[in-house]
C-alpha positions in Angstrom: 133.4 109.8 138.4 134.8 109.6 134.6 136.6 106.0 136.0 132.9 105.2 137.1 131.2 105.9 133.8 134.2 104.5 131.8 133.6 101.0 133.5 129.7 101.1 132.9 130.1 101.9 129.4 132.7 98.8 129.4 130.0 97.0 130.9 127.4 97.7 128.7 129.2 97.0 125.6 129.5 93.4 127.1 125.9 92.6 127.7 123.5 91.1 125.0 120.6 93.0 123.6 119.3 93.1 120.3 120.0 97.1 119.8 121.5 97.6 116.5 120.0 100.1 113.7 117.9 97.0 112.2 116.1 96.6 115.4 115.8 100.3 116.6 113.9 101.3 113.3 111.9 97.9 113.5 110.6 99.0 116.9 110.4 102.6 115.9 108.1 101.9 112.6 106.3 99.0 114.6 105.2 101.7 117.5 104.1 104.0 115.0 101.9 102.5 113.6 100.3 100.9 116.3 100.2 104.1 118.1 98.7 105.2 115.3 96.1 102.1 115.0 95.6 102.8 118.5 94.6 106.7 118.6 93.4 107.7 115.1 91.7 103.9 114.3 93.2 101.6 111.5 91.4 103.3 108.5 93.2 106.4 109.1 96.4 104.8 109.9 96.5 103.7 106.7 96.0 106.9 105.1 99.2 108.2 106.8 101.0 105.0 105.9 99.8 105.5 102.1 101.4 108.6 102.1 104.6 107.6 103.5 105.2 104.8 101.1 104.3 106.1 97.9 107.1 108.8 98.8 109.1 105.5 99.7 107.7 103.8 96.2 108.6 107.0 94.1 112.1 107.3 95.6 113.4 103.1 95.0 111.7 103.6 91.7 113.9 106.5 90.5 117.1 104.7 92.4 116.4 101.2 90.3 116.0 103.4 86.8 119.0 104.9 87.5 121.3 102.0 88.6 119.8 100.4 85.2 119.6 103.3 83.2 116.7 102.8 81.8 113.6 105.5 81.5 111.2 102.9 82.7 111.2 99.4 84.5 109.7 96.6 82.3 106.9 94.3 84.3 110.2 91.7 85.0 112.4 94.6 86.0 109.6 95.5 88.2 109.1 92.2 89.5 113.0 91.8 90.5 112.9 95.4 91.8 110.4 94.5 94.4 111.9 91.5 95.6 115.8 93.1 95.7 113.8 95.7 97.5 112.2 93.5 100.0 115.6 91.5 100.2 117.3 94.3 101.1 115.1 95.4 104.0 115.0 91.4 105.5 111.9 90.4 104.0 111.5 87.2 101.5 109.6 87.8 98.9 109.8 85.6 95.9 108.0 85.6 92.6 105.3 83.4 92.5 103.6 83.6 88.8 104.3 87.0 86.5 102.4 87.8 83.1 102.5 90.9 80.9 99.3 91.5 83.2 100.0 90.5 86.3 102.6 90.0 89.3 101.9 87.8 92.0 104.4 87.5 94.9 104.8 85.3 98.3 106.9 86.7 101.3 107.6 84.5 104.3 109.2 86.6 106.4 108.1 90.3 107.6 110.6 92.9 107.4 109.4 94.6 109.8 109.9 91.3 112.1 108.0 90.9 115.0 106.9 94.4 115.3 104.8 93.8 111.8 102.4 90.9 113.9 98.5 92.8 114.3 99.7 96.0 112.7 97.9 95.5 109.6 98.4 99.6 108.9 102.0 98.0 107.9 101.1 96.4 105.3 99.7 99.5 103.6 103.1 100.6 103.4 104.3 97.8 101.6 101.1 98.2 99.5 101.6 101.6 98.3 105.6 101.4 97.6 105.0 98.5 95.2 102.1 100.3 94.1 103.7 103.6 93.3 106.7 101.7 92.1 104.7 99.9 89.5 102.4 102.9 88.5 105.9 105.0 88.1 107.3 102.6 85.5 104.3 100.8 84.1 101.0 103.4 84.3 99.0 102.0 86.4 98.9 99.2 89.3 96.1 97.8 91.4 97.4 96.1 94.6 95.8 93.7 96.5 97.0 92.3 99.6 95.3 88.4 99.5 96.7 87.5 102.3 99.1 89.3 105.6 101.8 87.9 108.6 99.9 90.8 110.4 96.7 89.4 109.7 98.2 85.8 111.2 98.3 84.0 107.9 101.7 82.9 108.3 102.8 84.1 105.2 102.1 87.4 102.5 100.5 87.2 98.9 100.4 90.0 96.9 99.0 90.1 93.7 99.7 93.6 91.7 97.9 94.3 88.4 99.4 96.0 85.9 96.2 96.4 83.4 92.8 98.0 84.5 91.1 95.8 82.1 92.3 92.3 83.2 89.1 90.1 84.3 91.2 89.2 87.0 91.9 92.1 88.5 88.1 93.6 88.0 86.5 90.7 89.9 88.1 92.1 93.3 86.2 94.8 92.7 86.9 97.4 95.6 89.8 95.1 97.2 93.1 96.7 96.5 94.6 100.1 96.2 94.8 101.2 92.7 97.9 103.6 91.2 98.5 105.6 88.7 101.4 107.2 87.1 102.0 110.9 87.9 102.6 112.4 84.8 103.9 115.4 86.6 106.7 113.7 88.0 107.6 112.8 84.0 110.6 114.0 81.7 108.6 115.9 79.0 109.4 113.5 75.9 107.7 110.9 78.1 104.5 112.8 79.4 103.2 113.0 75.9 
């Protein structure tokens, strides 16, 4: 028996599939959320999600300040933190136009591959991790999402706001998730 199952794992490790760890928690994330989608509706889904990644957003934030040491990401260090970010999990964002206002970025490729295509409760992760991200360092940030893979437009824009006040970012009205900083979460020399 132990020759048996010594020859089939043999065998296995010959065949091709596309099982490694990059995969596995593609599918896992993917299935989530679309079971999700499926039984609790999209709204909801993304209420979940927004949880998840602003506990994501507040984590990578803390990590970049620290590799940099630096108490707080400027809006370029932001800028290149979400696109190392994105880099590092297999997506391809790039920075598109950046102000002392406002961040817009492109990403051509999903990260969360294949799995990403109709799950538009996916993108609410990447919403709120740049979102808490940004609000962590810079006070406050307004995402919105112009335009999603998983809503078929073949590529993702996202513009982030980093002023409540800019024209630009008041005529989307409601469109967008808005974030603010939790001064909570602050040293005390910077919460007042």
């Amino acid at each position: 028996m132990e020759n048996q199952i010594n020859q089939n794992i043999e065998r296995f490790a010959d065949i091709v599939v596309n099982h490694d760890r990059e995969e596995f928690l593609a599918t896992l994330v993917g299935k989530l959320a679309g079971t999700l989608q499926d039984f609790i509706g999209i709204e909801e889904s993304k209420g979940f999600l927004t949880l998840v990644g602003a506990e994501v957003g507040e984590k990578m934030s803390d990590d970049y300040r620290t590799a940099l040491d630096v108490s707080r990401l400027d809006s370029g260090q932001i800028a290149a933190a979400l696109v190392d970010l994105q880099t590092r999990i297999n997506g391809a964002f790039e920075v598109v136009d950046i102000d002392q206002r406002r961040i817009i970025l492109r990403n051509g490729r999903c990260p969360f591959m294949e799995h990403g295509a109709r799950r538009d409760s996916l993108c609410q992760i990447t919403s709120s991790v740049f979102g808490r991200l940004t609000a962590d360092n810079n006070g406050y940030a307004k995402v919105v999402l112009n335009r999603t893979i998983a809503a078929g437009d073949g590529h993702c824009e996202v513009v982030i706001f980093l002023d409540d006040s800019d024209p630009r970012a008041i005529q989307y009205g409601d469109q967008g998730d808005e974030y603010f900083e939790d001064l909570t979460k602050l040293p005390e020399e910077l919460a007042s």
